[in-house]
N, C-alpha and C positions, 0 to 999 in steps of 0.2 A: 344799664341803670344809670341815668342823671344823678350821681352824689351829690354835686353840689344842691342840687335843686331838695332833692330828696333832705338833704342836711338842714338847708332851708325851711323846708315845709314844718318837719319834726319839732324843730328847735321852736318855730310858733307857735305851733300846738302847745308846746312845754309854759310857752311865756304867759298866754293868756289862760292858759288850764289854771296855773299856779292864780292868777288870781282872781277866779271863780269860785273857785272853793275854800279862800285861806280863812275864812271868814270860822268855820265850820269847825277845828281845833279849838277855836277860841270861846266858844259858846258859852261853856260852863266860868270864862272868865270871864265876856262881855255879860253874861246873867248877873252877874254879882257885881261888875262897875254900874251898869244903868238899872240895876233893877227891875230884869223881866222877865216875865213869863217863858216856858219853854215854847210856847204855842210862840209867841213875840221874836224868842230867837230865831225859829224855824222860818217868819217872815223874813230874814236876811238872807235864808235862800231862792222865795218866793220872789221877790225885790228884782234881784239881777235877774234870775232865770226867766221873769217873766219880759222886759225889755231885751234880753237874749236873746228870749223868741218871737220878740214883735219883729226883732233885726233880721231874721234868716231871710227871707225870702227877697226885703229892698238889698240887705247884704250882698246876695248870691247876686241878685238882679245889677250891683253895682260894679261887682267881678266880673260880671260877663260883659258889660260893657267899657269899663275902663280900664279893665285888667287886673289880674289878681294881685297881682303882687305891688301892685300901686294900694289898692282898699288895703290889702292886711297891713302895710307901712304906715298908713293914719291912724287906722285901727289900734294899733298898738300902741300908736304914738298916746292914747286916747285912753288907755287902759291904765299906761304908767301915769298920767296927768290923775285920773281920777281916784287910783287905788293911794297916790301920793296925800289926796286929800283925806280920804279916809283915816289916814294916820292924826290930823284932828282934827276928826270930830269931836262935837262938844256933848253929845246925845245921841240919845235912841233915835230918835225923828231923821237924825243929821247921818247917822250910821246905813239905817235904811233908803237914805234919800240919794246919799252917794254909792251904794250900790245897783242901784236904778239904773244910775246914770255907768257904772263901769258897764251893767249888762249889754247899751249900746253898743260900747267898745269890741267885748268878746264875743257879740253875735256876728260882728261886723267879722271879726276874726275869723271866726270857724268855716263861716259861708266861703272866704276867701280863698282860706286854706284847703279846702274840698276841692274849689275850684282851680286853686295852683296844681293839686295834685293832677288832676284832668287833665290840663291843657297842657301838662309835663312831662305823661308818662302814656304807654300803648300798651294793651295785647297784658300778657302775662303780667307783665313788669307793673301794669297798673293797680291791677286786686292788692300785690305785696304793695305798692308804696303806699294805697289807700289805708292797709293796715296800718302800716308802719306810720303815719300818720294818725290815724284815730289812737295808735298805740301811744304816742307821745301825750298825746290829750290825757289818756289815762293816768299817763306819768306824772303829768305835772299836778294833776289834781289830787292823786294817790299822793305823789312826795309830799305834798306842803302838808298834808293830816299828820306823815311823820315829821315832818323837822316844825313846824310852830310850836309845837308843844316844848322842844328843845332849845327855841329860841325864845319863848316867853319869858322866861325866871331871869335872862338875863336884856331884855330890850323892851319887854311886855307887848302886849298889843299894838300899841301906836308905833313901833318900831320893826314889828312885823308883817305890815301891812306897804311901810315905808320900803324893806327891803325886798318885798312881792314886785310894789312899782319898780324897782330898779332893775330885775329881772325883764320884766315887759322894753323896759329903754332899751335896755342889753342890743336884745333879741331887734327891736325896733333898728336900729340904726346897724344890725348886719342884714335885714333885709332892705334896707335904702340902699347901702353900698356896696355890699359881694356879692348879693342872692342872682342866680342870672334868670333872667326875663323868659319866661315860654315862647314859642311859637304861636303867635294866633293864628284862631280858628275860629271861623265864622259863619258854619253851617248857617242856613234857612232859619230863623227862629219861630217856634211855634205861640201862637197868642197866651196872655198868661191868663185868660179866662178857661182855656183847654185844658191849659196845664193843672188848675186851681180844682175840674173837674173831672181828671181822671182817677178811676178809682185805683189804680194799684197804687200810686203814689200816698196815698190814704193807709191802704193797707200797710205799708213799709213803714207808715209815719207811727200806726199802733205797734208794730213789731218793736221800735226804736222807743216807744215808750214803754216796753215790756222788756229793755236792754238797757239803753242807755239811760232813760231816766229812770229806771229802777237804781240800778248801780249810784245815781248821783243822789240819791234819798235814803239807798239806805247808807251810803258815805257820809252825810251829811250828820246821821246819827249814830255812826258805829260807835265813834270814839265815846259816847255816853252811855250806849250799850255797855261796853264792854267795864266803862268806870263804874256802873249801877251794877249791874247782874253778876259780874267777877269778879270785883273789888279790885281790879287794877290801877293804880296810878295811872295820873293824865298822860301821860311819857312813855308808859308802856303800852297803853291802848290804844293811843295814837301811833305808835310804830305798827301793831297788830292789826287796825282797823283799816291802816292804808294800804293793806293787801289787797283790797277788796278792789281798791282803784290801779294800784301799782303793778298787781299783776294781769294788766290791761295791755302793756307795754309787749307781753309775751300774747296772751289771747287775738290780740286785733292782728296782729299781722299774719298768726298761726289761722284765724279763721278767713283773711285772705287769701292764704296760700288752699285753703280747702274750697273756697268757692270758685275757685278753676279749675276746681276734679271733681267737684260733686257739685251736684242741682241744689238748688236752691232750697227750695221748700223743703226737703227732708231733715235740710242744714240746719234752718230755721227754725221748724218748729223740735228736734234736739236741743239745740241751744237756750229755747224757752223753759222747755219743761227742766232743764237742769235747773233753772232760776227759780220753779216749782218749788224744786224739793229743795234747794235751799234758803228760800222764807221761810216753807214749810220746821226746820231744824232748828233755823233760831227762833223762832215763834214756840218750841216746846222743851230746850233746854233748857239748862243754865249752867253747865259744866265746859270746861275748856276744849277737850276733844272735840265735840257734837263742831261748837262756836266756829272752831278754826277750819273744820271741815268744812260747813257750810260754806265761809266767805271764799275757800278756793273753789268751791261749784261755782258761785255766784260770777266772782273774776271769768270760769271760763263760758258759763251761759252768756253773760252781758258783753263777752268781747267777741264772740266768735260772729255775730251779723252784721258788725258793722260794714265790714270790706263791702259784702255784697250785696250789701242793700243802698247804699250811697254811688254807686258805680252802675247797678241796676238802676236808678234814677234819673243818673248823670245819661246812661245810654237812654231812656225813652224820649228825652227832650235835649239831643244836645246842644241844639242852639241855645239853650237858657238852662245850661247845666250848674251851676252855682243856685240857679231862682230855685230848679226842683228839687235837690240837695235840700236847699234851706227848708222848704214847704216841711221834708221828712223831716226834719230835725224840730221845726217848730212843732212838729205833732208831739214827737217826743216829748220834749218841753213842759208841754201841758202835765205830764206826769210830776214833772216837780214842781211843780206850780201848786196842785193841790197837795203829793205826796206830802211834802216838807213840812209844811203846818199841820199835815193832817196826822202825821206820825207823833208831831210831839202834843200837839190836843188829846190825843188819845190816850198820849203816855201822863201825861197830866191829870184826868181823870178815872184811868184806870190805876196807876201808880205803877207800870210796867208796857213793857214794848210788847208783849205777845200777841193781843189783839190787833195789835200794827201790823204784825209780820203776817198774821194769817189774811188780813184784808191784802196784804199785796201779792201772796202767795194766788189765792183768788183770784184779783186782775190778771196777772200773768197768767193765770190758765185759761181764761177767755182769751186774750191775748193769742194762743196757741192756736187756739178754734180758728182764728182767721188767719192762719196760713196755706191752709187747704185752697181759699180761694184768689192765692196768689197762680196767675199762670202760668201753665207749665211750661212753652217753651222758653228756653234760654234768649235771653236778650244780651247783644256782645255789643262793648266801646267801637264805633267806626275808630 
């Protein structure tokens, strides 16, 4: 196992996760500075998530030609510039504008970061570092739900946005100077028109939006769940809510290590239906047992496909394994794109999350449906 690289990889995941989602703690205080609707907040995840996703695919496309670890060093550098600015903003307009602009940064990241893991690691060692990498993403996105809430009352908002960017530089300037450089590799590349039309990468990109952007919508709203429906403090439901992301850190890399003992599609469509039933839970509580329960289903449905579905990708197109990476992750995307706004328009007009949770419960079971028609033989990293 490459540690250093591996250390590398994780710690960027950590730096641009963190400022993807810090936004998302903050809601119910950015609602009441500029005055807006919850459906308005929820566009602050729609904003970045959606320039996220326009990035995957030039992203990966940029790693695979210039090298990963050269894109995530800008990347980052780009994150910390913009999430710096966010700390003043003067408005709503000016909040959602500079998140726009950070989602460029951390699509550029993630695609990079996929693709550092790839061309850094072989054989076994790759599914575990692929987790351990998606596992970091969860981390960092999971921690900042718990600690902003513990840093508001004393920095507020504009200050912890300030201290997100300072993370991103961190991380920026130990991948400019320690991170070590991959091996290139520079199989045949296949056309991106090919690539754009095969279907399995399609299918993995639905999967990934029945995981990964499930998990980042309903993160996005935990912390409100659980302040509305349990009456918890912002500081406890923020600690509580970021399980949902935090224990990502244990699922991604545990469902790497299972994707190189077991086949895929079985893995797959498990991991979904556990995500079933827990929409399905918080959609009909309101009691703390049922809540807590749920969000650890959800942590282990949402983390255990990533390994093998980004690695499954990465092998069907390796000459432009970063570009088909991104492609699945911008499917995903899509999920939060509508999710986010469409959870809190709902809860907005219904006065409660339940009819949220059951529409997403829903998606995820179709979702399910097309695993079936992922193929059965295994596909292995040259």
């Amino acid at each position: 196992m490459n540690k250093p690289a591996l250390s590398a990889a994780c710690a960027a995941g950590f730096a641009f996760s963190v400022n993807y989602t810090n936004h998302a703690p903050m809601l119910p205080l950015l609602r009441q500075t500029f005055a807006i609707s919850q459906a308005q907040a929820g566009a602050l995840t729609t904003a970045i998530f959606l320039t996220h996703a326009l990035m995957q695919i030039p992203g990966g496309r940029l790693a695979d030609r210039f090298g990963p670890l050269r894109v995530l060093t800008f990347a980052l550098a780009w994150v910390a510039l913009t999430n710096a600015a966010l700390s003043f903003a003067p408005g709503y307009l000016s909040l959602l504008a500079l998140k726009s602009l950070a989602g460029l940064g951390t699509g550029a990241c993630f695609a990079a970061g996929a693709r550092y893991v790839v061309a850094s690691f072989r054989g076994a060692s790759l599914q575990l570092a692929q987790g351990l990498y998606g596992g970091s993403v969860f981390l960092g996105a999971g921690f900042v739900i718990f600690a902003i809430p513990q840093l508001l009352g004393n920095i507020g908002w504009s200050g912890s946005f300030l201290a997100c960017a300072s993370v991103a530089l961190l991380v920026c300037l130990l991948c400019a100077f320690f991170a070590p450089h991959p091996i290139p590799v520079t199989p045949p590349p296949a056309s991106i028109g090919e690539m754009l039309s095969h279907p399995e990468l399609w299918l993995l990109g639905v999967i990934q939006m029945a995981s990964f952007g499930l998990t980042i919508v309903i993160g996005t709203w935990i912390t409100t769940l659980l302040h509305a429906s349990l009456g918890l403090n912002l500081k406890t439901a923020g600690l509580l809510g970021s399980l949902v992301l935090l224990l990502g850190i244990l699922t991604r890399p545990f469902g790497g290590w299972l994707a190189h003992r077991l086949p895929l599609r079985p893995l797959l469509g498990s991991a979904l239906l556990l995500n079933v039933a827990g929409c399905l839970i918080l959609a009909v509580t309101h009691s703390a047992l049922p809540t807590f329960a749920a969000i650890a289903i959800l942590a282990l449905g949402c983390g255990i496909p990533y390994a093998g579905s980004f690695n499954r990708a990465a092998a069907l197109f390796p000459g432009r394994a970063g570009a088909a990476m991104g492609l699945v992750n911008m499917i995903g995307i899509l999920m939060i794109l509508a999710g986010a706004p469409a959870i809190g328009a709902l809860a907005d007009s219904t006065g409660s999350f339940r009819t949220s949770f059951l529409a997403l419960a829903v998606f995820t079971l179709i979702a399910a449906g097309a695993v079936p028609f992922l193929p059965k033989q295994k596909v292995t990293h040259p």
